[in-house]
VOPAGU-2260 file (C-alpha; in pm, 1 decimal, decimal comma):
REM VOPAGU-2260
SITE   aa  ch    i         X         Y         Z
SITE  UNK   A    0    1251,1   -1282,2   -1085,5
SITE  UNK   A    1    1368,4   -1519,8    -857,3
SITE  UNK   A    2    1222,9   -1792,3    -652,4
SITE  UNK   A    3    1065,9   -1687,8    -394,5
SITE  UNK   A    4     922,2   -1416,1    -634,3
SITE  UNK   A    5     807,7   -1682,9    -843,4
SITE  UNK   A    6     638,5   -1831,3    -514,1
SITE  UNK   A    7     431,3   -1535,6    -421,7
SITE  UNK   A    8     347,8   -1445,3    -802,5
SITE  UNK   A    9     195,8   -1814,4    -814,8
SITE  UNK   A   10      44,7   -1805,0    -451,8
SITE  UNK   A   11    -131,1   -1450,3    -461,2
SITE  UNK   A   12    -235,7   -1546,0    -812,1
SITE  UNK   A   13    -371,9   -1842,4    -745,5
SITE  UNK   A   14    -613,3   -1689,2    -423,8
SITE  UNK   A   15    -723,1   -1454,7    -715,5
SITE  UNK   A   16    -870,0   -1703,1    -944,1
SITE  UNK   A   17    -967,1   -1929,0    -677,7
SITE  UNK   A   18   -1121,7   -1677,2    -395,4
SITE  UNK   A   19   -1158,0   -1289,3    -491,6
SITE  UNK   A   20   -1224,6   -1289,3    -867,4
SITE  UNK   A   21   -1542,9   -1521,6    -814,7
SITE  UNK   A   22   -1684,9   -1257,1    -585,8
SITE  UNK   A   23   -1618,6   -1025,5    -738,6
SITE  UNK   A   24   -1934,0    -806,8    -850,7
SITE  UNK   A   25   -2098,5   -1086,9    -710,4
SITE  UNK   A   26   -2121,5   -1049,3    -326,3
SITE  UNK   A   27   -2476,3   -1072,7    -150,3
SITE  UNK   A   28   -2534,1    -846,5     106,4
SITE  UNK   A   29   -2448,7   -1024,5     395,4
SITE  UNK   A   30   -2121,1   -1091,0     283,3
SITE  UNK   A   31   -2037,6    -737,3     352,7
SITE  UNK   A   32   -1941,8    -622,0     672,3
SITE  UNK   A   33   -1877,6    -244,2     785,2
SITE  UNK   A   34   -1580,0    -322,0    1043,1
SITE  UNK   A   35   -1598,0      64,8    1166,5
SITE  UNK   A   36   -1713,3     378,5    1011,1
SITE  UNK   A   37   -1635,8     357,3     651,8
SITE  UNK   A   38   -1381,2      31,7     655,9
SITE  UNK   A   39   -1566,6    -288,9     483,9
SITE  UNK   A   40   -1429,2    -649,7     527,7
SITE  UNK   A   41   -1582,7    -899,4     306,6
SITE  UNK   A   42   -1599,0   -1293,1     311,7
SITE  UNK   A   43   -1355,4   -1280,0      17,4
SITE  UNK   A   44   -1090,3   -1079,4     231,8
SITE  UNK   A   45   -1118,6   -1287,7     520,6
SITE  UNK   A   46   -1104,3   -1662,0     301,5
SITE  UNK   A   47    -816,7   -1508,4     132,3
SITE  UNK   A   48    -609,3   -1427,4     437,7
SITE  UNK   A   49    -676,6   -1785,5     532,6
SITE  UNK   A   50    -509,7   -1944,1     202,3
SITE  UNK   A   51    -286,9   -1661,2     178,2
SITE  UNK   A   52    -143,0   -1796,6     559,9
SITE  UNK   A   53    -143,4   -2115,6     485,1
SITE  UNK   A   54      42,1   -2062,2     168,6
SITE  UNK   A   55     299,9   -1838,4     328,2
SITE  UNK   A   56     359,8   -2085,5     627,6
SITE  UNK   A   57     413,6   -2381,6     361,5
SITE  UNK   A   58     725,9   -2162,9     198,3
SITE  UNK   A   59     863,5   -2012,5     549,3
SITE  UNK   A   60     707,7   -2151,9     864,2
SITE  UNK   A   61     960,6   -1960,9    1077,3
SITE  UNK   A   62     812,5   -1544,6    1063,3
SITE  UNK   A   63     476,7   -1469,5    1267,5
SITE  UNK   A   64     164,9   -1373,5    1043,8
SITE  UNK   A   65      33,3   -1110,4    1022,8
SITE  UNK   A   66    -282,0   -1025,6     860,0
SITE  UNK   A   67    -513,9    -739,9     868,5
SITE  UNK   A   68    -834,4    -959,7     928,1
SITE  UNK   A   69    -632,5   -1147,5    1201,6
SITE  UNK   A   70    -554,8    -828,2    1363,6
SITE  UNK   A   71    -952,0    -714,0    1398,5
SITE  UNK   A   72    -998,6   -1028,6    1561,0
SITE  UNK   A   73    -699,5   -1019,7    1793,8
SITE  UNK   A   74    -492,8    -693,8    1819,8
SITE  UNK   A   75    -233,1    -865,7    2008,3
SITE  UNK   A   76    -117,3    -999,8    1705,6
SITE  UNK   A   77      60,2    -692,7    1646,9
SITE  UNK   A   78     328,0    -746,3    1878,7
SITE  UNK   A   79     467,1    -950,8    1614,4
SITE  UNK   A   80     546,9    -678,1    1396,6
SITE  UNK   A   81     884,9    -602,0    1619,0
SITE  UNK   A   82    1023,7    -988,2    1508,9
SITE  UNK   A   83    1074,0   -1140,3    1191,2
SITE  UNK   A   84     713,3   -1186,4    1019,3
SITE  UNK   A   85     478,5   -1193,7     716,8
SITE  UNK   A   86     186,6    -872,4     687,7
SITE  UNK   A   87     -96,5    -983,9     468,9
SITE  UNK   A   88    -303,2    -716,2     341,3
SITE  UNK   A   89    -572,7   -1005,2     152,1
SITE  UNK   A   90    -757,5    -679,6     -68,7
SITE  UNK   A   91    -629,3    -422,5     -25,1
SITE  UNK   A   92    -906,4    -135,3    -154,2
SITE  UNK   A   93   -1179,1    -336,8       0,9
SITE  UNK   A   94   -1393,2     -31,9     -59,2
SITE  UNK   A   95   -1349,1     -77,2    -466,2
SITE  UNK   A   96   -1387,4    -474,5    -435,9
SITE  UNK   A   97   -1752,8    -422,6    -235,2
SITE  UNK   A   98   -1883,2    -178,1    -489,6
SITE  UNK   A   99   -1801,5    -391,3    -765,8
SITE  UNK   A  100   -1526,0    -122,5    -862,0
SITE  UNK   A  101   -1161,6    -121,4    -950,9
SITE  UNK   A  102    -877,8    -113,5    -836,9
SITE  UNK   A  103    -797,4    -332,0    -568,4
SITE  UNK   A  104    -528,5    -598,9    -500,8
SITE  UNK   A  105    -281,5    -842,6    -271,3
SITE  UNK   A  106     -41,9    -696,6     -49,6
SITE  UNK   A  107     235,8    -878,6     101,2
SITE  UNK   A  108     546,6    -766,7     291,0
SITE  UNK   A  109     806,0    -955,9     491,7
SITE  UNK   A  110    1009,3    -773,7     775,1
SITE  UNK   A  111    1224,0    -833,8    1046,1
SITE  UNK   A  112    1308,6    -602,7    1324,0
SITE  UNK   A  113    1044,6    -389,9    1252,2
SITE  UNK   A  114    1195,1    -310,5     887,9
SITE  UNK   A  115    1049,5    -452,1     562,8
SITE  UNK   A  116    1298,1    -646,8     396,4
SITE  UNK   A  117    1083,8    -748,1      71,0
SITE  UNK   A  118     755,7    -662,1     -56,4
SITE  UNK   A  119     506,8    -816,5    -351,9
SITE  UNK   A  120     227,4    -638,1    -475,5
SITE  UNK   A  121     -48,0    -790,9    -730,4
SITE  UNK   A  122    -362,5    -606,5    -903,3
SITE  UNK   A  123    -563,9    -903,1    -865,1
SITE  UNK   A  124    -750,4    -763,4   -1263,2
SITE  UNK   A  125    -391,2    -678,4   -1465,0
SITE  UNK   A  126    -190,9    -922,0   -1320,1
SITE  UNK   A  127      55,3    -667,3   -1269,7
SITE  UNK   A  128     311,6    -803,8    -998,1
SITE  UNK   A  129     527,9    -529,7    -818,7
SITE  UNK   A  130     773,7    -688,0    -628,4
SITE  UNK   A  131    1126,2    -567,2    -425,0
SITE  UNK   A  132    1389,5    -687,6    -150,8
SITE  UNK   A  133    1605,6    -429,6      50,2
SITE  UNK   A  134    1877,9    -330,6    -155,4
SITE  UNK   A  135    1822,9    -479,3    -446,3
SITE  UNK   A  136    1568,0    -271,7    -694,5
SITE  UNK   A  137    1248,6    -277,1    -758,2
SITE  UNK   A  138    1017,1    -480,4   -1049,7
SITE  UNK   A  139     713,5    -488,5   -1211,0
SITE  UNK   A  140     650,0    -836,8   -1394,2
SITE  UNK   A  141    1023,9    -943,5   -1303,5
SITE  UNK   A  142    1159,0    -645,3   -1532,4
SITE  UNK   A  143    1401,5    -389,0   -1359,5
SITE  UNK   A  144    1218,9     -10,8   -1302,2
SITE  UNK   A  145    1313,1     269,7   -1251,6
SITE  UNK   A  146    1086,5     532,2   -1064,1
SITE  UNK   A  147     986,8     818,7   -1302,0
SITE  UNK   A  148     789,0    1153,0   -1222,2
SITE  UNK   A  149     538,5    1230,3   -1451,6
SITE  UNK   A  150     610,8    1480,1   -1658,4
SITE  UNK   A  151     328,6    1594,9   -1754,5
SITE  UNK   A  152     328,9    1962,2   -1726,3
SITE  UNK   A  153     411,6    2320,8   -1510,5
SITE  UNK   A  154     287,7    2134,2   -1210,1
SITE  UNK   A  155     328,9    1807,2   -1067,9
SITE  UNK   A  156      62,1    1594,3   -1020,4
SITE  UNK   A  157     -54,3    1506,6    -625,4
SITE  UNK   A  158    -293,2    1295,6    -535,1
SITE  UNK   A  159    -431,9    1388,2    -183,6
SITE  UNK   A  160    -776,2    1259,4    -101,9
SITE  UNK   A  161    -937,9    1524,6      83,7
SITE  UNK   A  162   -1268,0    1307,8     216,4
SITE  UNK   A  163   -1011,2    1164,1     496,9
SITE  UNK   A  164    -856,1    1538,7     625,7
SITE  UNK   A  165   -1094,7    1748,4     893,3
SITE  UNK   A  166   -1212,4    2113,7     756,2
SITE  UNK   A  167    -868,8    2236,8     881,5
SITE  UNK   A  168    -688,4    1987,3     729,2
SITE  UNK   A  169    -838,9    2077,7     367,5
SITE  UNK   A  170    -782,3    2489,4     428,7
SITE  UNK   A  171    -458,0    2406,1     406,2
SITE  UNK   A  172    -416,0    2189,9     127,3
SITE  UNK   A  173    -591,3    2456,6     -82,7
SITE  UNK   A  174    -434,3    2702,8      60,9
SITE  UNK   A  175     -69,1    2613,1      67,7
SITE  UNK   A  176     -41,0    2238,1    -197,8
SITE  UNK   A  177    -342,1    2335,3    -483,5
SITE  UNK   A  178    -180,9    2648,1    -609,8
SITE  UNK   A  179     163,1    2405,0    -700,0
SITE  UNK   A  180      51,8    2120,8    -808,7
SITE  UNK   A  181    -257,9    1969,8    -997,0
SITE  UNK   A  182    -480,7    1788,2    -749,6
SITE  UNK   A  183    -609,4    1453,8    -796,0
SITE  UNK   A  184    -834,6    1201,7    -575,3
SITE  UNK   A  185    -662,1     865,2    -446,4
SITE  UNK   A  186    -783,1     513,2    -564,4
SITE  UNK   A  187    -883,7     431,8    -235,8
SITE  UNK   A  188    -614,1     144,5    -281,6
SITE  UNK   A  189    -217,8     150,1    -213,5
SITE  UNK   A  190    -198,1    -164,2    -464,8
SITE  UNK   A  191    -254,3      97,2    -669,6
SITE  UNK   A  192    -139,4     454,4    -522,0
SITE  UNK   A  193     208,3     314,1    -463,7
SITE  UNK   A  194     279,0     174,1    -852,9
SITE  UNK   A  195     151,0     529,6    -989,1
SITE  UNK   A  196     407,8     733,4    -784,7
SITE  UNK   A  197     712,5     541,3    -976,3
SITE  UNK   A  198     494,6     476,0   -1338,1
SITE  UNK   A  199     477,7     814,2   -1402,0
SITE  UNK   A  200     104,9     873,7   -1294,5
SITE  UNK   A  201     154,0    1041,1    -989,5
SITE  UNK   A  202     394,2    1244,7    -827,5
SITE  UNK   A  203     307,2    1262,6    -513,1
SITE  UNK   A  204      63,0    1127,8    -251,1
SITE  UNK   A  205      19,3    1209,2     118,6
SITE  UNK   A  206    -105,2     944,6     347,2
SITE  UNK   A  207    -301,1     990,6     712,8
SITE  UNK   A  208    -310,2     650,5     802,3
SITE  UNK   A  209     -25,9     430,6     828,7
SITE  UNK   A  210     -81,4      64,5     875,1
SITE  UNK   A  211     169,7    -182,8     785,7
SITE  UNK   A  212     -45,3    -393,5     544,6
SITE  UNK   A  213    -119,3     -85,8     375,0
SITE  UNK   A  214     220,0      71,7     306,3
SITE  UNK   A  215     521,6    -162,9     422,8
SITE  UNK   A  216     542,1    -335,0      44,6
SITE  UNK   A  217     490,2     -13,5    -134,5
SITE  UNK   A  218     725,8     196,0      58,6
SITE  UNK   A  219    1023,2     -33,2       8,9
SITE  UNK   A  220     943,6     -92,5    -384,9
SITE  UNK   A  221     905,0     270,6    -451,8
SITE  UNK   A  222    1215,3     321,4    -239,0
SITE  UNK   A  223    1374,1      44,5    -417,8
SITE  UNK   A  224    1269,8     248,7    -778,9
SITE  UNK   A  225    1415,2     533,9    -646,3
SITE  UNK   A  226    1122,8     745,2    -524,8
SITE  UNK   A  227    1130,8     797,2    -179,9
SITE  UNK   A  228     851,4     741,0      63,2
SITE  UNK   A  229     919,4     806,3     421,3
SITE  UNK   A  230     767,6     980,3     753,1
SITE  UNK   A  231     715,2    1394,0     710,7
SITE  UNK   A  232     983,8    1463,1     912,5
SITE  UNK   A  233    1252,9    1229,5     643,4
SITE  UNK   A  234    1286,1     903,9     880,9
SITE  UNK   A  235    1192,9     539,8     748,8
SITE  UNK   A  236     872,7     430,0     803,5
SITE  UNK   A  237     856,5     112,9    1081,7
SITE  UNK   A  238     646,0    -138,6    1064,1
SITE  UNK   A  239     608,0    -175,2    1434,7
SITE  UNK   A  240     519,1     211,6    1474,1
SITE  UNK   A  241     142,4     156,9    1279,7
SITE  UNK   A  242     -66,5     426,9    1512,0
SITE  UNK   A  243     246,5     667,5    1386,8
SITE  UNK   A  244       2,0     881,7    1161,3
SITE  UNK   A  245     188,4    1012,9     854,1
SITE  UNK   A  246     348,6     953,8     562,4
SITE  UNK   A  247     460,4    1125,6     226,7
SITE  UNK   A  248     518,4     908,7    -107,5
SITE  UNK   A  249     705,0    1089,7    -412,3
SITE  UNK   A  250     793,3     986,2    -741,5
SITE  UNK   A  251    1162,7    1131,3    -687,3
SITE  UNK   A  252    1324,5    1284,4    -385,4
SITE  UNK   A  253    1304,3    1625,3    -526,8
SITE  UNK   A  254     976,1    1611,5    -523,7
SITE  UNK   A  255     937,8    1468,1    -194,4
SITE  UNK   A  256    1174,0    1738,9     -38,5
SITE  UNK   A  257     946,9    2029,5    -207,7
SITE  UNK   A  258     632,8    1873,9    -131,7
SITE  UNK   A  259     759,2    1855,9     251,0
SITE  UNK   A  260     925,2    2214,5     185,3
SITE  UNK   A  261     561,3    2353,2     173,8
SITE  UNK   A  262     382,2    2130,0     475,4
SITE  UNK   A  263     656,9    2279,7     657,1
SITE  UNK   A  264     654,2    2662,4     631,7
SITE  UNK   A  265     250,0    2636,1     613,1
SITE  UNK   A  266     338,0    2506,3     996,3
SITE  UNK   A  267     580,5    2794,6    1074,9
C-alpha cells in the first residue's frame, strides 16, 4: 500500500468511527431526507462529505471536489468532472444505512480529463479497503488480487436488480438473461456490487444508472483485477458522461463479452 493509500485508508476510516458508525441504527426521523423518489440523503452523508472534503483538500488542494451531496445542492459542480478532481460518494447504499441495514460504504475516486486515475473503496462495517491506480493492479487490504469468476456451477451468477427496469425492461431479462445464468438481487450498494464481481460472488451485474460517485472507483479496481467493466457497446466509462445510462460489470471479459452477446441479439 503506499502513501497516499495509507492517507485515504486513515481518512475514510476515521469519518467512519467519528460520523457514520454513531448513526448508524440510530437516526431519528428527521434526519432522513427523501432527495427524489426512492433516493435518501441523511445528516450522516452530508457531515461526512464535509470532513471527507476537508480531508481530501489537506492532502491535494489542487483537483475540484466533487461530492454527491454538493452536487444536489449545486449541479454546476459537475462541470468539474472534465478537469482534474476528487468524486466523493460519503455512503454509498444510503438506502441500507437509513434502514439500519448492511451493506453500505465510502467511495472515493480521483480523475483527470474525465478518466479515473485511482479509486479507494471502504465497507465502513469490515473494514475492507479496495483500492487501485491506472495501470497498476488492484488491492483489497494492500494485498495484490486478482479478479476471479465464481465458479460455482452450470451457470454464472448475475446480479440484475429488476425493481429499477420498466415491465419491458424485465420481459427481457427473463426472457433472454434468466434461462443462462442464476439470477440474484443487487445490494443496493456499489461498495459492495463492485468487490463481489472480482471475489468470486458475482459474475456479472448490469447497471441503469451511471453516476460517477457510484461507479468511477469500482470500474477502474475491477478493471485493474482484471474483470472488465465498461459501457454496453465495449468503450470506457467517462466520468464526465454521468446522464450516459449504461453499464455492464463482469468478473472476466469472457463473461462480459457473453453477457453483452445476449443484450445484443435480444435487440436484433
Amino acid at each position: 500500500m503506499n502513501a497516499l493509500d495509507r492517507q485515504i485508508e486513515t481518512l475514510t476510516k476515521r469519518v467512519t468511527q467519528e460520523v457514520i458508525l454513531p448513526r448508524f441504527q440510530n437516526l431519528a426521523k428527521g434526519e432522513i431526507v427523501e432527495k427524489a423518489s426512492d433516493d435518501l440523503v441523511t445528516i450522516a452523508d452530508r457531515e461526512a462529505e464535509v470532513m471527507l472534503a476537508e480531508g481530501l483538500a489537506a492532502i491535494d488542494e489542487g483537483p475540484a471536489i466533487v461530492g454527491e451531496e454538493a452536487v444536489h445542492a449545486d449541479p454546476s459542480i459537475m462541470d468539474a468532472l472534465s478537469g482534474d478532481c476528487w468524486i466523493i460518494d460519503p455512503i454509498d447504499g444510503t438506502h441500507n444505512f437509513a434502514h439500519g441495514q448492511p451493506p453500505f460504504g465510502i467511495i472515493i475516486a480521483r480523475s483527470s480529463g474525465g478518466l479515473c486515475q485511482s479509486g479507494w473503496i471502504l465497507d465502513c462495517l469490515s473494514g475492507r479497503f479496495c483500492s487501485a491506480h491506472l495501470g497498476q493492479g488492484a488491492q483489497v487490504n494492500g494485498e495484490t488480487i486478482n479478479s476471479q469468476p465464481t465458479g460455482a456451477g452450470a451457470k454464472p451468477i448475475a446480479a440484475i436488480s429488476m425493481m429499477f427496469l420498466t415491465e419491458e425492461q424485465q420481459e427481457m431479462v427473463n426472457r433472454t438473461i434468466a434461462p443462462h445464468y442464476d439470477l440474484v438481487d443487487i445490494p443496493r450498494c456499489a461498495a459492495e456490487q463492485y468487490p463481489r464481481l472480482a471475489l468470486g460472488q458475482n459474475d456479472v451485474s448490469s447497471f441503469k444508472r451511471t453516476l460517477p460517485w457510484d461507479h468511477a472507483a469500482g470500474i477502474l479496481w475491477l478493471n485493474e483485477a482484471g474483470g472488465k467493466a465498461a459501457r454496453v457497446d465495449g468503450t470506457e466509462y467517462r466520468v464526465d458522461e454521468p446522464d450516459k445510462p449504461g453499464l455492464i460489470g463482469a468478473s472476466s471479459p469472457e463473461i462480459f463479452d457473453a453477457f453483452v452477446a445476449r443484450l445484443q441479439a435480444n435487440r436484433s
